[in-house]
DOTI-996371 format. One record per residue (C-alpha): chain; y, z, x; residue in three letters; residue number from 1. Coordinates in steps of 0.5 Angstrom, whole numbers, plus 2048, in hexadecimal, padded with zeros to 3 digits. Last residue first. Layout:
% residues N
REC   ch     y     z     x    aa     i
REC    A     Y     Z     X   ALA   NUM
...
END
This chain:
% residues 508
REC   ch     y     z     x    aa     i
REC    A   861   80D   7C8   UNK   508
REC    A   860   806   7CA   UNK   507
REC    A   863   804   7D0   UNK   506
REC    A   85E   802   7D3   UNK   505
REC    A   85A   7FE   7CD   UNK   504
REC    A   861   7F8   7CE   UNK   503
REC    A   861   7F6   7C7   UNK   502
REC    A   85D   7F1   7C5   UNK   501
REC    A   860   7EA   7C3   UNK   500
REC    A   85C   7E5   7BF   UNK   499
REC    A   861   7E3   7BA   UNK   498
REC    A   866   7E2   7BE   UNK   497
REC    A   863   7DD   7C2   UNK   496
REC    A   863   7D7   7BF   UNK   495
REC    A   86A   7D8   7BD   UNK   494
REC    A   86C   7DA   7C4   UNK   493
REC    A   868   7D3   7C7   UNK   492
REC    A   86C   7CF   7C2   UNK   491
REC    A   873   7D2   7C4   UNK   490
REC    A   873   7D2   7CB   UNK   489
REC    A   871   7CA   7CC   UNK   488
REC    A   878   7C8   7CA   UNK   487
REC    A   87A   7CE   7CF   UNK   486
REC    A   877   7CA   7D5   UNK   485
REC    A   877   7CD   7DC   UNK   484
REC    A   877   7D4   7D8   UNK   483
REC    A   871   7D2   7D4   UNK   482
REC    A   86E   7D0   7D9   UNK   481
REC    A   86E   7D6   7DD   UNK   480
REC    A   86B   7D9   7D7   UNK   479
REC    A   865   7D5   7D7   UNK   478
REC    A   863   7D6   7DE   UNK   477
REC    A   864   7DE   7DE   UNK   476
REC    A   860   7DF   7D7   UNK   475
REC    A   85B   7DC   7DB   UNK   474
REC    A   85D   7E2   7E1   UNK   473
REC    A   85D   7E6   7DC   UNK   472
REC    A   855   7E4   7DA   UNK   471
REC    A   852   7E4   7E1   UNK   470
REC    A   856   7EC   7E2   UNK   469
REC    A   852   7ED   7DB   UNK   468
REC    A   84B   7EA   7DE   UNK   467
REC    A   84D   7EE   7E4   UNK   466
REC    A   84D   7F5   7E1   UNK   465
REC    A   847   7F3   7DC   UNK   464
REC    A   843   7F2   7E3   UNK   463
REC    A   846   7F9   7E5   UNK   462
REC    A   844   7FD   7E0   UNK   461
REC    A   83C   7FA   7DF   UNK   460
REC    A   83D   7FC   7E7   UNK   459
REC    A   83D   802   7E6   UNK   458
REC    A   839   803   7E0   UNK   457
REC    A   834   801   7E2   UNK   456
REC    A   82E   801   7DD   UNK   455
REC    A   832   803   7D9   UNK   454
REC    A   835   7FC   7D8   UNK   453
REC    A   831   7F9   7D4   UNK   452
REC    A   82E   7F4   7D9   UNK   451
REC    A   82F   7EE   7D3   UNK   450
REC    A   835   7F1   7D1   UNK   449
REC    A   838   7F2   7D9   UNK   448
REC    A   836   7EA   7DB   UNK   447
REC    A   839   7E8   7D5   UNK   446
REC    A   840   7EB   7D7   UNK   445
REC    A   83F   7E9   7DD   UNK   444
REC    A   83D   7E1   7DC   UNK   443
REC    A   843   7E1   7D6   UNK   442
REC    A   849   7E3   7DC   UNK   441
REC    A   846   7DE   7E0   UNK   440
REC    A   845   7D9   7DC   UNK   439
REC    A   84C   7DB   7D9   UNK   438
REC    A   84F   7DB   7E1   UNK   437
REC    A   84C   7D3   7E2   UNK   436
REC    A   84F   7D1   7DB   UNK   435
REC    A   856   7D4   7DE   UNK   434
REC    A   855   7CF   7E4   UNK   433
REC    A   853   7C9   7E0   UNK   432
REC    A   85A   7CA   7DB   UNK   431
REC    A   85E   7CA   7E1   UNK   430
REC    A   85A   7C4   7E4   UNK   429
REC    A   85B   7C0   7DE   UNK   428
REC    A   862   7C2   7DC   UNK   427
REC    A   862   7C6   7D6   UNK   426
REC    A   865   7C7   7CF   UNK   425
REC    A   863   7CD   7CD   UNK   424
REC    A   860   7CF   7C7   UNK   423
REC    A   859   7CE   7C8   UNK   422
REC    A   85C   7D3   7CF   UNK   421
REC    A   85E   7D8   7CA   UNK   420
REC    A   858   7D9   7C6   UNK   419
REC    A   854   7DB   7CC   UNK   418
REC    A   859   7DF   7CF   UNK   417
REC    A   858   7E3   7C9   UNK   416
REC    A   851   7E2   7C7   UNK   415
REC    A   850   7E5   7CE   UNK   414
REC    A   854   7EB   7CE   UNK   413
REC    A   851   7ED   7C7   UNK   412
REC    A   84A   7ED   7CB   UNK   411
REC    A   84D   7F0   7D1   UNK   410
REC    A   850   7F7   7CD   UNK   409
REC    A   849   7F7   7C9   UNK   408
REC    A   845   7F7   7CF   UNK   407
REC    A   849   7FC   7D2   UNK   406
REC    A   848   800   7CB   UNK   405
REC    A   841   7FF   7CB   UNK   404
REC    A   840   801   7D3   UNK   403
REC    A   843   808   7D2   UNK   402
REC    A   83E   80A   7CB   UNK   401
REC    A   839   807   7CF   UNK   400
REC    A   83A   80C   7D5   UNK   399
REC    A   83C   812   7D0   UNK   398
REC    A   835   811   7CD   UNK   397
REC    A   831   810   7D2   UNK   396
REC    A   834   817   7D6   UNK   395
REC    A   833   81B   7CF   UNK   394
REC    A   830   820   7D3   UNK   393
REC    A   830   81F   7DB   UNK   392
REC    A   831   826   7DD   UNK   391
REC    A   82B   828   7D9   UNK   390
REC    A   826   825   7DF   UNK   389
REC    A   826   820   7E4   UNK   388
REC    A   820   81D   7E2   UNK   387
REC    A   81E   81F   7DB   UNK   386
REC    A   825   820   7D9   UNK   385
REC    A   826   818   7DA   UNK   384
REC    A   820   816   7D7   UNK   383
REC    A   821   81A   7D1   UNK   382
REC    A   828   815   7D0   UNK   381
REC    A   822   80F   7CE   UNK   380
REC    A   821   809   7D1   UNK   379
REC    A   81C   805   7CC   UNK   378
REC    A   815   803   7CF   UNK   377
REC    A   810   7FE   7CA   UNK   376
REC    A   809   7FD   7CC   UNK   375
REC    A   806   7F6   7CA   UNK   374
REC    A   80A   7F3   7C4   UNK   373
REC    A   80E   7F7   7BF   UNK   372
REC    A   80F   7F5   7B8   UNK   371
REC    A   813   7F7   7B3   UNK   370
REC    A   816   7FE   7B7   UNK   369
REC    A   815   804   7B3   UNK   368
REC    A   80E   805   7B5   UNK   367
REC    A   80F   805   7BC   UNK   366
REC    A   811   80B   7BB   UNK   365
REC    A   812   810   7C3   UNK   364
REC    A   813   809   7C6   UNK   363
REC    A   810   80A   7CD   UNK   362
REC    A   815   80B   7D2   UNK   361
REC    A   81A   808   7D6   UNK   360
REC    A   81E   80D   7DA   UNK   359
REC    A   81A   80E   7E0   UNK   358
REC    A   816   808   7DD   UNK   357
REC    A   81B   803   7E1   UNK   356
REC    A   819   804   7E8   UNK   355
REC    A   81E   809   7EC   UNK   354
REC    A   81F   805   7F3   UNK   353
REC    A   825   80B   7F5   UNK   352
REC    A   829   805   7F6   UNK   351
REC    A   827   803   7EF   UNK   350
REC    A   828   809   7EC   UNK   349
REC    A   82F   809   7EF   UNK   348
REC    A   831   802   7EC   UNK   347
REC    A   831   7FD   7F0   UNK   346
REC    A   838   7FA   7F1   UNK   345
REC    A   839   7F3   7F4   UNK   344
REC    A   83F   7F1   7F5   UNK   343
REC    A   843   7EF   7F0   UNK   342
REC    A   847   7E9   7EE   UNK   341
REC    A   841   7E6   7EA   UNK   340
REC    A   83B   7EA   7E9   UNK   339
REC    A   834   7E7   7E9   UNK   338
REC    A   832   7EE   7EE   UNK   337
REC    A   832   7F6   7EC   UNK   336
REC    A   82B   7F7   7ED   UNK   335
REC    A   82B   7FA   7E6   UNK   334
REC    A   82F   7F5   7E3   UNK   333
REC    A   82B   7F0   7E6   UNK   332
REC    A   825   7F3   7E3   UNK   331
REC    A   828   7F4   7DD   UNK   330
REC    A   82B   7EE   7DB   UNK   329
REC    A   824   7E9   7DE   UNK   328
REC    A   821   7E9   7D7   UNK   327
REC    A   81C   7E4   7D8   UNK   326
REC    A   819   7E4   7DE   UNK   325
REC    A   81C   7EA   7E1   UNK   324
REC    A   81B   7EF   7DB   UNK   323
REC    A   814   7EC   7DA   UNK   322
REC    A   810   7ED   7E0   UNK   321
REC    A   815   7F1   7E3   UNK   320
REC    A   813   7F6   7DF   UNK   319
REC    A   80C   7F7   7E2   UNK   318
REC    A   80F   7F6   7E9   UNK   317
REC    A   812   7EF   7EC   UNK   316
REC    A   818   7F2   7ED   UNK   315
REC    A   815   7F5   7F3   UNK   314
REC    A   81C   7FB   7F5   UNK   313
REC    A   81B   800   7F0   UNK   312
REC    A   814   801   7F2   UNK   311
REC    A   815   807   7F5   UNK   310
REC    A   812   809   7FC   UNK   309
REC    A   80B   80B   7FB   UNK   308
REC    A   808   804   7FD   UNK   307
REC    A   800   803   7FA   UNK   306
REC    A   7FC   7FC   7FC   UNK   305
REC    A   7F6   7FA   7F8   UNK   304
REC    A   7F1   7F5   7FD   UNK   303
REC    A   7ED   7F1   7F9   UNK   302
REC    A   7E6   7F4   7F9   UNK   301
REC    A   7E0   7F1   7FD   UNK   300
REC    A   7E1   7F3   806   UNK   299
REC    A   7E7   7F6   804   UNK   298
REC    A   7E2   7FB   802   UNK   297
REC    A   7DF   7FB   808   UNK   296
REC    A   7D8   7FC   809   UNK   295
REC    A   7D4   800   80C   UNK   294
REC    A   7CD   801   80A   UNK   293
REC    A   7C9   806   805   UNK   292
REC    A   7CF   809   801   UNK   291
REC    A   7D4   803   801   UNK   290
REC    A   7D0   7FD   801   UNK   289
REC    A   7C9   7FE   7FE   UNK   288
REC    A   7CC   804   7FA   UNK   287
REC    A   7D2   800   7F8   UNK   286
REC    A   7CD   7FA   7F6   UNK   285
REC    A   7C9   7FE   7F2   UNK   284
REC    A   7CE   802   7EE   UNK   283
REC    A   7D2   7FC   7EE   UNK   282
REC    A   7CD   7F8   7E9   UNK   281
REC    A   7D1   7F2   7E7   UNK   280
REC    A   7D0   7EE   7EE   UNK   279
REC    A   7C9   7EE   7ED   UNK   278
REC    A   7C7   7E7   7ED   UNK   277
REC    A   7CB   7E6   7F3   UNK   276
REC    A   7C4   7E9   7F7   UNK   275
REC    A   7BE   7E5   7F3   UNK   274
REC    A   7C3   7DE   7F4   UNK   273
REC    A   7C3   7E0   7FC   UNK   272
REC    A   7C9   7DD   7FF   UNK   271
REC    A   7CC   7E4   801   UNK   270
REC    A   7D2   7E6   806   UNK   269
REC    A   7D7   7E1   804   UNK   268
REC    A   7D4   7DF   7FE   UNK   267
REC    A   7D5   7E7   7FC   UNK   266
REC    A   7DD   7E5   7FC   UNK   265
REC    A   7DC   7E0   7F7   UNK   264
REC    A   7DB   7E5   7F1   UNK   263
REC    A   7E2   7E7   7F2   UNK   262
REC    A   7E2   7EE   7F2   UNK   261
REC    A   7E8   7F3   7EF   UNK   260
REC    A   7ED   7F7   7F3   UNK   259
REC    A   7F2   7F6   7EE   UNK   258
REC    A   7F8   7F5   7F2   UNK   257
REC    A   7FF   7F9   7F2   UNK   256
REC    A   800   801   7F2   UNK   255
REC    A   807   804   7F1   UNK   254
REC    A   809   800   7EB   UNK   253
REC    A   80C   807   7E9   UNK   252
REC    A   80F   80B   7EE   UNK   251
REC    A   815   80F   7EB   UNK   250
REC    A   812   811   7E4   UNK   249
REC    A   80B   80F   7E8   UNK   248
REC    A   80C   816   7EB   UNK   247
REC    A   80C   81B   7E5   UNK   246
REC    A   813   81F   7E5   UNK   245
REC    A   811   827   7E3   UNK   244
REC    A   817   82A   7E4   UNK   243
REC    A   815   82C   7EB   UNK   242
REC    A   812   826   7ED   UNK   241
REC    A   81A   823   7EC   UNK   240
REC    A   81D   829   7F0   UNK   239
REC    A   817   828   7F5   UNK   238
REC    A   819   821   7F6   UNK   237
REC    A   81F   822   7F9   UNK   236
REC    A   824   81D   7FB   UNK   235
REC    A   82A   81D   801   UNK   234
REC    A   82F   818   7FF   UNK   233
REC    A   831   811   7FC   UNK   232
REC    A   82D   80D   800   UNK   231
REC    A   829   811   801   UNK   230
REC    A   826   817   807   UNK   229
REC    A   820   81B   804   UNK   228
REC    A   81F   822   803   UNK   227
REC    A   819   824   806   UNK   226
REC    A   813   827   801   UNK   225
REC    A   811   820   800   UNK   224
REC    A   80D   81F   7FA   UNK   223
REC    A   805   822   7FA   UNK   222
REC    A   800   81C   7FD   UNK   221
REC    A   7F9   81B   7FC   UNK   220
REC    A   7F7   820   7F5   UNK   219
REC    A   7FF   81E   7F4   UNK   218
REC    A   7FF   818   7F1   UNK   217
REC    A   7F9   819   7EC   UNK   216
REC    A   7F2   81A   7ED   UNK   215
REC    A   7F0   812   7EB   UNK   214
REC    A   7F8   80F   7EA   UNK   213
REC    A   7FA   80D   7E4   UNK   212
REC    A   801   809   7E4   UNK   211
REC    A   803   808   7DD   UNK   210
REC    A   809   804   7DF   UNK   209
REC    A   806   800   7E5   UNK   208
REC    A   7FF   801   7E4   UNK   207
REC    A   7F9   802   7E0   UNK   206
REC    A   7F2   804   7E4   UNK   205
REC    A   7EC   800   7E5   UNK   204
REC    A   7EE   801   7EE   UNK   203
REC    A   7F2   806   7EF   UNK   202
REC    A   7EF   80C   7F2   UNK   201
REC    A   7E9   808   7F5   UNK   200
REC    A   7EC   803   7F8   UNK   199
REC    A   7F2   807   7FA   UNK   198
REC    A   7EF   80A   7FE   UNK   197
REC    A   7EA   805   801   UNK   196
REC    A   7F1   801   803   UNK   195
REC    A   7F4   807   807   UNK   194
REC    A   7EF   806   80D   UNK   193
REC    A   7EE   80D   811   UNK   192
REC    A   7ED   80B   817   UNK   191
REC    A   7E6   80A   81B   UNK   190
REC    A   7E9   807   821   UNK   189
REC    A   7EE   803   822   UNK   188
REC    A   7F1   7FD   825   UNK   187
REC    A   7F0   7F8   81F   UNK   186
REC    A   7EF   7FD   818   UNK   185
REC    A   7E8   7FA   816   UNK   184
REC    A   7E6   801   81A   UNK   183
REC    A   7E6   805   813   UNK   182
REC    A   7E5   80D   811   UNK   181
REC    A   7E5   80B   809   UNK   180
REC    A   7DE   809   809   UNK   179
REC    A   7DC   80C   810   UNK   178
REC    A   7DC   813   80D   UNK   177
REC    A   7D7   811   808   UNK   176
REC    A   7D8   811   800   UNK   175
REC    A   7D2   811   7FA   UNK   174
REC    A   7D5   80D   7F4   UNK   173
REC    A   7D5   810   7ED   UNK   172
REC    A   7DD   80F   7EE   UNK   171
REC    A   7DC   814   7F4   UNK   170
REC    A   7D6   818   7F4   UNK   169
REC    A   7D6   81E   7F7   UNK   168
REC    A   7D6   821   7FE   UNK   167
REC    A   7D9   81B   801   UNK   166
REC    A   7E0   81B   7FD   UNK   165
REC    A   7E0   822   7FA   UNK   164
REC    A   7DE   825   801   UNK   163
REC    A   7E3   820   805   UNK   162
REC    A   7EA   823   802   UNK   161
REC    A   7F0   820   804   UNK   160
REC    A   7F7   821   804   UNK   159
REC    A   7FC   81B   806   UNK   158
REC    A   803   81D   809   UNK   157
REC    A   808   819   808   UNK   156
REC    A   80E   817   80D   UNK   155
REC    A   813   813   80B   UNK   154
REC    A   813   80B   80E   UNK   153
REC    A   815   808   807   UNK   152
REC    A   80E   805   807   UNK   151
REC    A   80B   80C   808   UNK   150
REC    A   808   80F   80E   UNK   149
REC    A   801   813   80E   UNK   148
REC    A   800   819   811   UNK   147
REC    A   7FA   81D   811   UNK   146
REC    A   7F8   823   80C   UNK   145
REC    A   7F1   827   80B   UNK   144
REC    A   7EF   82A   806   UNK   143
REC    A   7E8   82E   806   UNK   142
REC    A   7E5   82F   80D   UNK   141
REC    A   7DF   831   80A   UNK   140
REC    A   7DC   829   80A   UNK   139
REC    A   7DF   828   811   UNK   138
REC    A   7DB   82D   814   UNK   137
REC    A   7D6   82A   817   UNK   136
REC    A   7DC   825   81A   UNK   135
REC    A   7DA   823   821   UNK   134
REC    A   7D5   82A   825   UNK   133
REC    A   7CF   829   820   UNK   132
REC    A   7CE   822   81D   UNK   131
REC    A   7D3   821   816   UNK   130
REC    A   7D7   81A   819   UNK   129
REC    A   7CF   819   81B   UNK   128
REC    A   7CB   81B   815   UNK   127
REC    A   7D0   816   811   UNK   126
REC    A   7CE   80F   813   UNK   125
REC    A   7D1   80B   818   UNK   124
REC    A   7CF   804   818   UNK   123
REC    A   7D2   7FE   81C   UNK   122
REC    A   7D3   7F7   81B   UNK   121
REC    A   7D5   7F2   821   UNK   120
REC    A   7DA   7ED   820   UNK   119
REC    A   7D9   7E7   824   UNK   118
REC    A   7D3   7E6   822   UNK   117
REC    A   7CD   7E5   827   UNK   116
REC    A   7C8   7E1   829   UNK   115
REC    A   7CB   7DF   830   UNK   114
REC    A   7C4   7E0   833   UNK   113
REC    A   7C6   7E6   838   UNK   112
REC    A   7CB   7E9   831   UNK   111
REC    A   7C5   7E9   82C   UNK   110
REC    A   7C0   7EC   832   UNK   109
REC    A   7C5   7F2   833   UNK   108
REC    A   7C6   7F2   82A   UNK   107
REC    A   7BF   7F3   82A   UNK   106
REC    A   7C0   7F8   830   UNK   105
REC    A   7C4   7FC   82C   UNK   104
REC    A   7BF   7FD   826   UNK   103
REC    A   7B9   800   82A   UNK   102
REC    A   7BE   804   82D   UNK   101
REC    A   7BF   806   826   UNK   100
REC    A   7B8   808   824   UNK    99
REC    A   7B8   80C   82B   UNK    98
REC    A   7BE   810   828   UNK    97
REC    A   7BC   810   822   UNK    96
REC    A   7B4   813   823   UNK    95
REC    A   7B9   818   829   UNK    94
REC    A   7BC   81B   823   UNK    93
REC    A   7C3   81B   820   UNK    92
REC    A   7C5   813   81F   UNK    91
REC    A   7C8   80E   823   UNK    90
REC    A   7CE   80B   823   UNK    89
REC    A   7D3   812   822   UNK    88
REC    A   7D0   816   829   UNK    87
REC    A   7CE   80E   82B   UNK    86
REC    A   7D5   80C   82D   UNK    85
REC    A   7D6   813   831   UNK    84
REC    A   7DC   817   82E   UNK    83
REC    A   7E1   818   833   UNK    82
REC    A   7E6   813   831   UNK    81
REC    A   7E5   814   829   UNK    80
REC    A   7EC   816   828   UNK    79
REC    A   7ED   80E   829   UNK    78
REC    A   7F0   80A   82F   UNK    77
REC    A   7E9   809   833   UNK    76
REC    A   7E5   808   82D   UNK    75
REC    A   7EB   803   82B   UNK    74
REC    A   7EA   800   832   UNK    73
REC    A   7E2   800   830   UNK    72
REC    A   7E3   7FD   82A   UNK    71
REC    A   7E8   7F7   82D   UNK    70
REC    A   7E3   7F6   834   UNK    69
REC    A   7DB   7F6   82F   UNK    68
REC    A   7DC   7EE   82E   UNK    67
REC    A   7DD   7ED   836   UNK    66
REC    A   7D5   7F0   836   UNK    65
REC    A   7D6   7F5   83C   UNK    64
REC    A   7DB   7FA   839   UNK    63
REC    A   7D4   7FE   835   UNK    62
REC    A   7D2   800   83D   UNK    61
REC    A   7D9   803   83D   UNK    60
REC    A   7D8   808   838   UNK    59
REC    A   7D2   80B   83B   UNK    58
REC    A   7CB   80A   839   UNK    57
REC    A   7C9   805   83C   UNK    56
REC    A   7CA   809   843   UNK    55
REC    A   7C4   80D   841   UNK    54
REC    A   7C0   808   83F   UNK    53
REC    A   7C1   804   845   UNK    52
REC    A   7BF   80B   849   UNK    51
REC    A   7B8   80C   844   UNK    50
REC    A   7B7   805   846   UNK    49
REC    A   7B8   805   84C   UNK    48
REC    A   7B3   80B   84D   UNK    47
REC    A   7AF   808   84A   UNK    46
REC    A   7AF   802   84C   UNK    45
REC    A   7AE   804   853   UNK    44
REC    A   7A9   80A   851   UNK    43
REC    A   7A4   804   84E   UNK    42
REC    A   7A5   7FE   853   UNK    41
REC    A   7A4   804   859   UNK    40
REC    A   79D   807   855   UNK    39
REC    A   79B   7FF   855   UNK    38
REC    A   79C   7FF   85C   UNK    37
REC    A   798   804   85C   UNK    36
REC    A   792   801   859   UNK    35
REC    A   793   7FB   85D   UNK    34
REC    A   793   800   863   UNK    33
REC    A   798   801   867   UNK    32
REC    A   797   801   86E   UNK    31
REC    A   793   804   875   UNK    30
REC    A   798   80B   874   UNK    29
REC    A   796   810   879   UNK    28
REC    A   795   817   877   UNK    27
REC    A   794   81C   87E   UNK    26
REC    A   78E   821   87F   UNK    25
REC    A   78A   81C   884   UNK    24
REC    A   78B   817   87F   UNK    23
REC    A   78B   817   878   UNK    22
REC    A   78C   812   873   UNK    21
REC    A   792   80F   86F   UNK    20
REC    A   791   808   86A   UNK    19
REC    A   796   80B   865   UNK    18
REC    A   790   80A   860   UNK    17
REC    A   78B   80D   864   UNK    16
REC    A   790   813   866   UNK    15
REC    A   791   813   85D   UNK    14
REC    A   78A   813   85D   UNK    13
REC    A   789   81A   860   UNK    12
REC    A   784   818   866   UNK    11
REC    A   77C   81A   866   UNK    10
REC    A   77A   813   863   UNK     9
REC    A   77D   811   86A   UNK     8
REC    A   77A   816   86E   UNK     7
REC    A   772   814   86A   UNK     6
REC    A   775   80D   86C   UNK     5
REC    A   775   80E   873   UNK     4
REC    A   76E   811   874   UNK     3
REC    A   76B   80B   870   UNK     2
REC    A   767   80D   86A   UNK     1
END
């Protein structure tokens, strides 16, 4: 073996490869080497690597795919501001951190080669809401509240407690932080979604007057303990919670929509005949979507919407259903509308948007009635203690004792006027315009049987004192004729006389 070559074998390998030799006590470089340029390759890459892997793991770098702008300006908005994407993206554990990198370059290559969707999924399991240093301990907090407006703008607190619904089935379904924490919501980020709780609350159950709701009312929200502003004056739950008033007495036909699953949604994500197969079996097909993947509620049940205001005001409720389409008197009369002569006048029930259950209530024998269809609801004066307490004993019966008698007084002033305008001889126009007063009469006096008057004793009053006013100024027309032609006087007198009904003002 050469001199040379026995000096060169005796150099460390990393000086061959960067091409060093020693001359004269000094290094001095005559090139790299193909291995070292090899080594150049390799430390650039990586350390490129290691910086671009860091930068990818930034909020920012997610902002680089237009797609990704209106989630990260949610991100940005949201509580979660501070909380790096992949802290809640990627699971616990240097295996799920690599697994998802894994996964974010493959949505990288999909936006590089136009290939993907324009709205980007995105799975966040438990283990990361739960990891240590975010919310560990939301578990063991118990009840916690959030605010929550309601449809009237009255603030009510809303109390949740996470142990029951993730620690134990739910509807014998397992529950995740995201199935009810949300980012359909446009322009927010992880928000509670109101629809998935009242899927779950109230889907498959009875509502309207029988509303039925899974925990009751009060396992979320307790009544107001401010007094409310009304329209006739300061109310107070409390008072009402006192005595032991239910919710749906006053709130009935709360809750709309069934929440039910056409079978056609599933065509919109599935067209495998093996997968529509098994629409009947909801275990699987909540664990499969609810438990095991994120998908949203509203995504396959129809939405069921729930208002905490009083239902008084849609009478397209439970009741409206018949009592408008075929027997409008109630309604209207509660409502205080159809009158004739008078403005409207709603009742202060209906003002304070009181449904018709508060004073109807089931028929306590049904037995003593021939035949009754369906559920058959009775006002009785019980509803009136049950409520306001025994101040309003006899209450029911001191107002329908009242709105016989005015009807009895309008009745008899009707057949009256009547009799003496068929006896009347009158011109064409005179007799045209009295008509016109009767109708008018008749219609109110109509509008207050078929309403029962109780149902709004105010205006029931004031629609009869207009059909009377209606009535005397008939009586008006026919007594100026007779005065304008005595011949004529005697004939309508005769056939009046025996209609006449003493004045009930002046009844002792």
């Amino acid at each position: 073996m050469q001199i040379g070559e026995q000096r060169s074998s005796r150099r460390p390998l990393w000086w061959r490869v960067l091409g060093l030799r020693r001359r004269k006590g000094k290094w001095i470089g005559i090139g790299l080497t193909l291995w070292g340029w090899a080594l150049v390759v390799v430390l650039a890459a990586v350390i490129g690597g290691t910086g671009f892997a860091e930068y990818s793991m930034q909020p920012e770098f997610c902002r680089s795919c237009h797609i990704m702008e209106p989630y990260y300006q949610a991100w940005h908005r949201s509580t979660h501001k501070d909380v790096a994407c992949q802290d809640c993206h990627f699971e616990p554990g240097w295996r799920n951190t690599l697994k998802g990198k894994y996964q974010a370059s493959a949505q990288v290559a999909k936006y590089l080669t136009r290939t993907y969707g324009t709205k980007p999924h995105a799975e966040i399991r438990d283990e990361s809401c739960l990891r240590s240093g975010c919310h560990e301990k939301r578990l063991l907090e118990g009840k916690v509240r959030w605010g929550m407006i309601a449809t009237d703008g009255e603030p009510i607190e809303v109390s949740f407690d996470h142990t029951p619904h993730l620690g134990r089935l739910r509807r014998g379904k397992q529950l995740r932080c995201v199935s009810c924490h949300s980012q359909i919501v446009q322009g927010e980020h992880l928000t509670v979604t109101l629809d998935t709780c009242f899927i779950c609350h109230f889907k498959g159950l009875r509502h309207g007057r029988d509303n039925e709701v899974l925990g009751g009312c009060r396992s979320c929200h307790d009544a107001p303990r401010h007094v409310i502003q009304m329209e006739l004056g300061l109310f107070d739950h409390q008072e009402y919670v006192a005595r032991g008033v239910a919710c749906e007495n006053c709130h009935s036909d709360s809750v709309s929509g069934d929440g039910q699953v056409p079978k056609q949604v599933c065509g919109n994500c599935h067209n495998q005949a093996e997968h529509l197969a098994r629409f009947e079996d909801t275990d699987f097909l909540h664990s499969n979507h609810v438990t095991s993947h994120k998908i949203e509620c509203t995504n396959c049940h129809i939405q069921i919407e729930h208002q905490l205001s009083a239902s008084a005001r849609d009478r397209s409720g439970s009741c409206g259903a018949c009592h408008m389409g075929n027997h409008g008197g109630p309604a209207e009369l509660y409502f205080g509308v159809g009158g004739r002569g008078v403005p409207d006048m709603p009742s202060p029930m209906a003002r304070s948007e009181v449904d018709c259950i508060a004073c109807h209530r089931h028929r306590q024998n049904p037995e003593s009635v021939a035949e009754i269809a369906g559920q058959t609801f009775t006002a009785v004066g019980e509803s009136c203690t049950y409520c306001h307490g025994p101040k309003y004993d006899g209450t029911l019966e001191e107002w329908e004792q009242r709105i016989t008698a005015k009807q009895d007084e309008t009745a008899a002033l009707y057949a009256r006027t009547e009799a003496a305008l068929a006896g009347a001889e009158l011109s064409a126009s005179t007799r045209r315009r009295a008509r016109s007063l009767l109708a008018d009469a008749e219609h109110n006096r109509l509008l207050v049987k078929l309403g029962r008057g109780v149902h709004n004793v105010n205006y029931a009053t004031a629609l009869l004192n207009a059909a009377n006013e209606f009535c005397r100024q008939a009586e008006a027309m026919v007594a100026r004729t007779a005065a304008e032609s005595p011949g004529r006087a005697a004939s309508a007198s005769s056939g009046s006389a025996g209609s006449e009904v003493p004045d009930p003002k002046k009844r002792g």
